[in-house]
Backbone bond lengths (Angstrom), bond angles and torsions (degrees), N, CA, C in turn:
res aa  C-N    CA-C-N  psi(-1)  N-CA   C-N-CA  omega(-1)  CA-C   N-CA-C  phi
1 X - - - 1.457 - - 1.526 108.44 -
2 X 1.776 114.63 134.82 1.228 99.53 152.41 1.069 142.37 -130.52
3 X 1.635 146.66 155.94 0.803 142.66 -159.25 1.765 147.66 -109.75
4 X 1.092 157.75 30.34 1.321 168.85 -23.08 1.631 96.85 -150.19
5 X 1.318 120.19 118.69 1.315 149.52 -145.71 1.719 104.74 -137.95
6 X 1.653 113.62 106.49 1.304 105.00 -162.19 1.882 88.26 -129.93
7 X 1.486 106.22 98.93 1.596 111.58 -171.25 1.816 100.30 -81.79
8 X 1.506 106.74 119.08 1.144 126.99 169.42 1.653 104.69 62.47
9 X 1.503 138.44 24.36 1.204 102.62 151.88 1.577 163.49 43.03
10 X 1.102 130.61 68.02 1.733 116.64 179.29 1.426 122.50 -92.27
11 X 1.288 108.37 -41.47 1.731 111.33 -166.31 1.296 88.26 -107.85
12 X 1.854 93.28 131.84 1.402 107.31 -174.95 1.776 109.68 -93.20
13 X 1.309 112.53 -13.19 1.285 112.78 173.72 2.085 105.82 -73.94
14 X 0.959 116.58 -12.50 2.011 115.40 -175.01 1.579 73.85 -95.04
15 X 1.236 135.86 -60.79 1.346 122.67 -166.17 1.541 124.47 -55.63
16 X 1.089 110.32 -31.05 1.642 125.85 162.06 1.601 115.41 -78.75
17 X 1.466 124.26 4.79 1.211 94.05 -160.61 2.091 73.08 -129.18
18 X 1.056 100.34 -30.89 1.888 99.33 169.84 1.662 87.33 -68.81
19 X 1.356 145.29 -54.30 1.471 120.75 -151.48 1.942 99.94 -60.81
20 X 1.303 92.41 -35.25 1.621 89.75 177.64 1.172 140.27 -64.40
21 X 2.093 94.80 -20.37 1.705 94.36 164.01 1.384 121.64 -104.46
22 X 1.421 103.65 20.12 1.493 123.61 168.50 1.355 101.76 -78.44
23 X 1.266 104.24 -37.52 2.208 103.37 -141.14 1.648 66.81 -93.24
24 X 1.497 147.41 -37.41 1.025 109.37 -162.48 1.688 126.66 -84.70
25 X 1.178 107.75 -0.30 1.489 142.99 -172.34 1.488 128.33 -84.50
26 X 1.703 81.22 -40.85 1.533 93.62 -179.03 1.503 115.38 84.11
27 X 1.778 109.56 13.30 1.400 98.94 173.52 1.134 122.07 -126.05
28 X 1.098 107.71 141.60 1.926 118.20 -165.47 1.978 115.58 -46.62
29 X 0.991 95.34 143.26 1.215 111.49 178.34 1.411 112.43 -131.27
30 X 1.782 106.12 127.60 1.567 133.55 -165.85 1.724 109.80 -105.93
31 X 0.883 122.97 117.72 1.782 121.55 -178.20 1.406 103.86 -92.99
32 X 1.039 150.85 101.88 1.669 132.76 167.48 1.886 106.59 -89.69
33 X 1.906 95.79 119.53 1.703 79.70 176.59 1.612 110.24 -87.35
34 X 1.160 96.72 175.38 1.511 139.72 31.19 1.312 126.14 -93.53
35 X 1.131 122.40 111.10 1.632 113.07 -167.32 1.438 109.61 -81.44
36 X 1.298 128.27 157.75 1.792 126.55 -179.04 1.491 100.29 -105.29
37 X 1.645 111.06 58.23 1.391 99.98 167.69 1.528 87.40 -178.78
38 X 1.336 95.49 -178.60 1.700 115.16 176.75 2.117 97.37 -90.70
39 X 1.340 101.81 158.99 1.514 96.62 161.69 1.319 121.29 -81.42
40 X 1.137 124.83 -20.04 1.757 154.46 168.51 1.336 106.93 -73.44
41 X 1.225 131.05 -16.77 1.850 127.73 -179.37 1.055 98.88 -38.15
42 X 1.289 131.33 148.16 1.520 144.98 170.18 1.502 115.52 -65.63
43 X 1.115 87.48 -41.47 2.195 95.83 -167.22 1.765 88.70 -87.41
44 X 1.820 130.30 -6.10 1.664 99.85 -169.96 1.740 79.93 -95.15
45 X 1.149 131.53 -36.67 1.600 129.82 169.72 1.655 125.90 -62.46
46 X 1.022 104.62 -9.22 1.609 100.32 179.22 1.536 89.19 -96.59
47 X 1.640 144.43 -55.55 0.656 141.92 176.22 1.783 142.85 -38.79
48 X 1.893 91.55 -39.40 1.076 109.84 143.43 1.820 142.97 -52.13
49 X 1.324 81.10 -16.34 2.147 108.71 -163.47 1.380 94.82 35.16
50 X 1.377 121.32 -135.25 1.467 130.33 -150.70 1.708 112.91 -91.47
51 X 1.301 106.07 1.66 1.683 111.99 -165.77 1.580 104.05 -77.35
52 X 1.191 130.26 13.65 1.379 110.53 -165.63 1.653 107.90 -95.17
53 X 1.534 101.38 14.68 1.666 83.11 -177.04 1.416 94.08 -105.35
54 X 1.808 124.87 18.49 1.477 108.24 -154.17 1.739 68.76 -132.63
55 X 0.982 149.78 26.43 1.032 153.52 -173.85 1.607 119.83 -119.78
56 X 1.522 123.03 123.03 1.698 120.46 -154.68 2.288 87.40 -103.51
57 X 0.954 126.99 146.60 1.240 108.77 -161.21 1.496 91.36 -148.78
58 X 1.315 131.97 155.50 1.290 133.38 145.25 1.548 131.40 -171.94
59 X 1.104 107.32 156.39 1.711 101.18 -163.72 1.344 109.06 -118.56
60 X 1.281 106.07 159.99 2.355 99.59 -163.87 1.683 83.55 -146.86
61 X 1.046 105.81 114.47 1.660 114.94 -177.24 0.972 115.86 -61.45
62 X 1.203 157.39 17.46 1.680 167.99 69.37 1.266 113.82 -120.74
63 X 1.444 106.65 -178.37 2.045 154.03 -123.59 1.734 83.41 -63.67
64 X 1.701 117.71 -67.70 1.340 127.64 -157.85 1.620 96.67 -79.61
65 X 1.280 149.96 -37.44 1.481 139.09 172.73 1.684 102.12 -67.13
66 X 1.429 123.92 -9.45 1.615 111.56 161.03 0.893 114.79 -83.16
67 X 1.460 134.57 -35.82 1.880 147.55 174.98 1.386 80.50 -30.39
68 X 1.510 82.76 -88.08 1.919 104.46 -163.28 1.506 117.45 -13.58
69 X 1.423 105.40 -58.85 1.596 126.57 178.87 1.796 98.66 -43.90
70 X 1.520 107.72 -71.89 1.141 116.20 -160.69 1.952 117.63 -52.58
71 X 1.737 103.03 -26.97 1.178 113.37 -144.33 1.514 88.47 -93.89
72 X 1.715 117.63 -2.97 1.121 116.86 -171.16 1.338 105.98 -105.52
73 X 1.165 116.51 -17.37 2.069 127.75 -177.02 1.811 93.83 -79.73
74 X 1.495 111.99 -23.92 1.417 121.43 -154.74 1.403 105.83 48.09
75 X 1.449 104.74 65.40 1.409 108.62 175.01 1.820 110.82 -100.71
76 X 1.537 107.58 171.85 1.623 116.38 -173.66 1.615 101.56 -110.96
77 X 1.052 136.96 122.52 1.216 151.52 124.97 1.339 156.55 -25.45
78 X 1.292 135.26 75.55 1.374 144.11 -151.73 1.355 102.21 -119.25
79 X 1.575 119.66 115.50 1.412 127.23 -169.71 1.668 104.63 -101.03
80 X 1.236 133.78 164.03 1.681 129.76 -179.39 1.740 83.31 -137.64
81 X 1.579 92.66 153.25 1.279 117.85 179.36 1.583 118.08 178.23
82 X 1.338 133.23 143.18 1.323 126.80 -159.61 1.878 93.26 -81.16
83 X 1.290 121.45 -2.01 1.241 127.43 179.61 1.772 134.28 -97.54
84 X 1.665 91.20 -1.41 1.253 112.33 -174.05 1.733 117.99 -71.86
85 X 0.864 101.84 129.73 1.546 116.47 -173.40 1.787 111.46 -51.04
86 X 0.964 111.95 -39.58 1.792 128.27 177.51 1.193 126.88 -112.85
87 X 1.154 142.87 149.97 1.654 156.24 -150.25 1.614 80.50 -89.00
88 X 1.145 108.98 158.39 1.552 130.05 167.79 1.693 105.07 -61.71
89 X 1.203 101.84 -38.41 1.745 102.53 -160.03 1.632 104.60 -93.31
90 X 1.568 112.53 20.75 1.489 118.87 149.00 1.490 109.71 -97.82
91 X 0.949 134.04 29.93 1.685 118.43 -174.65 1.529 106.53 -113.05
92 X 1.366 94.06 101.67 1.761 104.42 171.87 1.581 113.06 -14.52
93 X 1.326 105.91 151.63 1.741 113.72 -171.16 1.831 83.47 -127.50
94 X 1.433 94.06 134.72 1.607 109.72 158.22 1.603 89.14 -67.07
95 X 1.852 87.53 -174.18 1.505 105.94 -176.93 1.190 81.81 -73.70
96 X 1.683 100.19 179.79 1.257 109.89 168.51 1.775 104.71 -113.99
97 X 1.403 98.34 160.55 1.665 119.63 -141.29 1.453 88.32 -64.32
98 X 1.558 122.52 130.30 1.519 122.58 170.57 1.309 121.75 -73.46
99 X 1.034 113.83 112.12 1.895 116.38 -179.56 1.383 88.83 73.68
100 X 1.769 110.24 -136.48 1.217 109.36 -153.70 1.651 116.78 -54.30
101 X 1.669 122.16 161.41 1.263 110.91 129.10 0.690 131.91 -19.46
102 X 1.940 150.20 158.11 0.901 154.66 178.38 1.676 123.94 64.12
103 X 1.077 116.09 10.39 1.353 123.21 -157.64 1.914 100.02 -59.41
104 X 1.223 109.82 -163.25 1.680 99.91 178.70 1.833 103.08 -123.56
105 X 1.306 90.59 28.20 1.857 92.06 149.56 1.316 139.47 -47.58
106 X 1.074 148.71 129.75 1.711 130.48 -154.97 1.811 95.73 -83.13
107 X 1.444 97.33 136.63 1.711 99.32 -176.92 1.533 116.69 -92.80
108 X 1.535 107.70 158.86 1.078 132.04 166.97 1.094 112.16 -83.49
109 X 1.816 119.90 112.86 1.412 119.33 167.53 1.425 123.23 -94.49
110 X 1.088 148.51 106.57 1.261 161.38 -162.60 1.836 112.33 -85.70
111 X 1.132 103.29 94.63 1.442 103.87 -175.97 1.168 151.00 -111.50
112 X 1.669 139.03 87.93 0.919 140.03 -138.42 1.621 110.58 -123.87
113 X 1.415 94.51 144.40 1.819 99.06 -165.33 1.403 119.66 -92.90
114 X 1.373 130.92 164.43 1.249 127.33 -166.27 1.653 124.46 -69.31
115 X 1.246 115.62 139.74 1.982 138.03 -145.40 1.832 91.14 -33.87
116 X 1.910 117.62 -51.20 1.299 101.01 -148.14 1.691 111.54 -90.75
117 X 1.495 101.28 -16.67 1.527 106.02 178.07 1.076 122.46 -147.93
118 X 1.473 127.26 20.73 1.623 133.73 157.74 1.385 109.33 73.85
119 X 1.244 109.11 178.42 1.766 118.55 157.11 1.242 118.92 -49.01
120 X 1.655 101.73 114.61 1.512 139.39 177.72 1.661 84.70 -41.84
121 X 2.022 123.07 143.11 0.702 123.55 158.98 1.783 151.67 -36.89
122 X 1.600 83.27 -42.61 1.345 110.87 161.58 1.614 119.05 -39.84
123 X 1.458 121.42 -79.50 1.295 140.15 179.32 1.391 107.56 -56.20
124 X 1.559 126.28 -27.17 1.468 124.63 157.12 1.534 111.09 -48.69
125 X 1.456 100.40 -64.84 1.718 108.64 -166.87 1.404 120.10 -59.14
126 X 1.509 107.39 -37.57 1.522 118.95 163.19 1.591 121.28 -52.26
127 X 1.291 124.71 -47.84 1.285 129.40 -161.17 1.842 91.21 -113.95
128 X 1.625 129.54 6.36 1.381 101.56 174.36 1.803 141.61 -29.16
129 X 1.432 103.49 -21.83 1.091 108.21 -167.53 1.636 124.13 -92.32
130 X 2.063 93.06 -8.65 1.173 85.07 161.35 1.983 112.73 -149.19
131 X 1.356 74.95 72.17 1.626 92.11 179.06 1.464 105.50 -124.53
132 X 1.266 103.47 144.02 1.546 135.77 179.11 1.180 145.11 -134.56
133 X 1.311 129.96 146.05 1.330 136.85 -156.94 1.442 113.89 -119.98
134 X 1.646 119.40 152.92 1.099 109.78 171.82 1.674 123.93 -120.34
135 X 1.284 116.16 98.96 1.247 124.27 -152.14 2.276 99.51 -29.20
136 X 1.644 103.60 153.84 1.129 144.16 120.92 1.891 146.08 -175.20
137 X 0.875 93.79 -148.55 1.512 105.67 -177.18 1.925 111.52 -33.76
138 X 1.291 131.48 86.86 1.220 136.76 166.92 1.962 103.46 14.23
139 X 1.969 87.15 -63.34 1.527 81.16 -157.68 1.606 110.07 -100.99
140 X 1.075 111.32 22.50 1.560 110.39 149.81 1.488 111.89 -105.61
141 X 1.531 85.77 147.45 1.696 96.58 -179.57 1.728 127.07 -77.37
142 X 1.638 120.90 -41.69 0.831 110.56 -176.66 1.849 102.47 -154.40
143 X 1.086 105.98 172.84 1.741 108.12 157.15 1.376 118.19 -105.16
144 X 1.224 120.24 154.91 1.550 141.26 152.92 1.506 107.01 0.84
145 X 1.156 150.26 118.84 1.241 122.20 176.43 1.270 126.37 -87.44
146 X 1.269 115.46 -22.50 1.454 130.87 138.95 1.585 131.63 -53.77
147 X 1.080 113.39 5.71 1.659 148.47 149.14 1.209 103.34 -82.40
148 X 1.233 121.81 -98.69 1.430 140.07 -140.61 1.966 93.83 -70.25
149 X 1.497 124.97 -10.14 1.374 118.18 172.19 1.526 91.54 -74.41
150 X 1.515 124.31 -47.59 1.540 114.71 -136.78 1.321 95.24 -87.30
151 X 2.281 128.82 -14.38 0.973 111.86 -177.43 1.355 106.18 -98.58
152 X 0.917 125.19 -0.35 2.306 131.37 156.79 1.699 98.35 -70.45
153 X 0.919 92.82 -47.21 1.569 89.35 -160.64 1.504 118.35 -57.56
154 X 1.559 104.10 -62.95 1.799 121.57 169.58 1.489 100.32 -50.97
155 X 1.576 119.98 -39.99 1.718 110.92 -172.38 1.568 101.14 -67.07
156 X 1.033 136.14 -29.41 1.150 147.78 -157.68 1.890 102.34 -76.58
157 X 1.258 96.53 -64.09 1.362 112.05 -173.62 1.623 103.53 -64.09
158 X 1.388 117.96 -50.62 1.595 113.09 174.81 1.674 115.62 -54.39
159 X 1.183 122.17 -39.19 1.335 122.62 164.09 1.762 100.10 -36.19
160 X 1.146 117.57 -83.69 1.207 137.52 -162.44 1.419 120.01 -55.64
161 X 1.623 105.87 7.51 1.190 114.15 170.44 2.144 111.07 91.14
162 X 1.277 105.79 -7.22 1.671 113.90 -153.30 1.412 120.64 39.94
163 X 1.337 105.60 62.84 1.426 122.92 172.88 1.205 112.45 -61.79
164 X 1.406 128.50 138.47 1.795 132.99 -159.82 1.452 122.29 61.28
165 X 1.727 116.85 1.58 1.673 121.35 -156.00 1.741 89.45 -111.61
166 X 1.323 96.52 148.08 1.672 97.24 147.45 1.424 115.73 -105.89
């Protein structure tokens, strides 16, 4: 299983528009605050449109109560950053989920840092070994981040065959 991990958040419209390619996916989505918005913002729910009841959601009031979370799923960790040493499309794949969705396979958390300045140095240096980048252009800085979730994410799931997807 995997899972989409959006540390601290600002624009509630990328946050509405990843919950939508969550809810359409079927894969969980993690908020770590402080978030730069209300959960009720208008533009992160309009953006969302109607998917939020098909959508698994949850929020961990900071960095070390997500460890905890994670360390208890015995889940694996894959951080993104334009600084990451390896292409996205090296990052080990759990199995893929037996029969249904949701199965109790240990998950892949997919983790990406907030729109104006990414993952705090710290959580870089900690996890260097398994952070990743998604190639472009030297002199642009970054993509959409609500992009760059849905193109980890779909790469992720096509690996895996899109098990539970049509």
């Amino acid at each position: 299983m995997i899972e989409v991990v959006l540390f601290e958040p600002e624009i509630p419209p990328n946050t509405g528009n990843i919950s939508r390619t969550c809810a359409a996916t079927g894969t969980p989505l993690h908020l770590i605050e402080p978030l730069g918005f209300s959960i009720s913002d208008k533009h992160l729910r309009r953006a969302g449109l109607d998917y939020w009841d098909h959508l698994s959601i949850s929020t961990h009031p900071d960095w070390p109560s997500f460890l905890d979370y994670v360390a208890g799923k015995q889940g694996n960790l894959a951080f993104f950053s334009t600084r990451g040493a390896r292409r996205y499309t090296e990052i080990p794949l759990p199995p893929p989920p037996a029969g249904e969705r949701g199965s109790t396979e240990a998950p892949l958390f997919i983790v990406f840092g907030p729109e104006t300045r990414g993952l705090p140095g710290e959580i870089l240096s900690d996890f260097a070994d398994r952070t990743y980048r998604i190639p472009l252009r030297r002199e642009l800085r970054s993509l959409n981040l609500s992009n760059a979730v849905a193109l980890v994410l779909y790469d992720l799931l096509r690996r895996q065959g899109f098990s539970g997807l049509e």
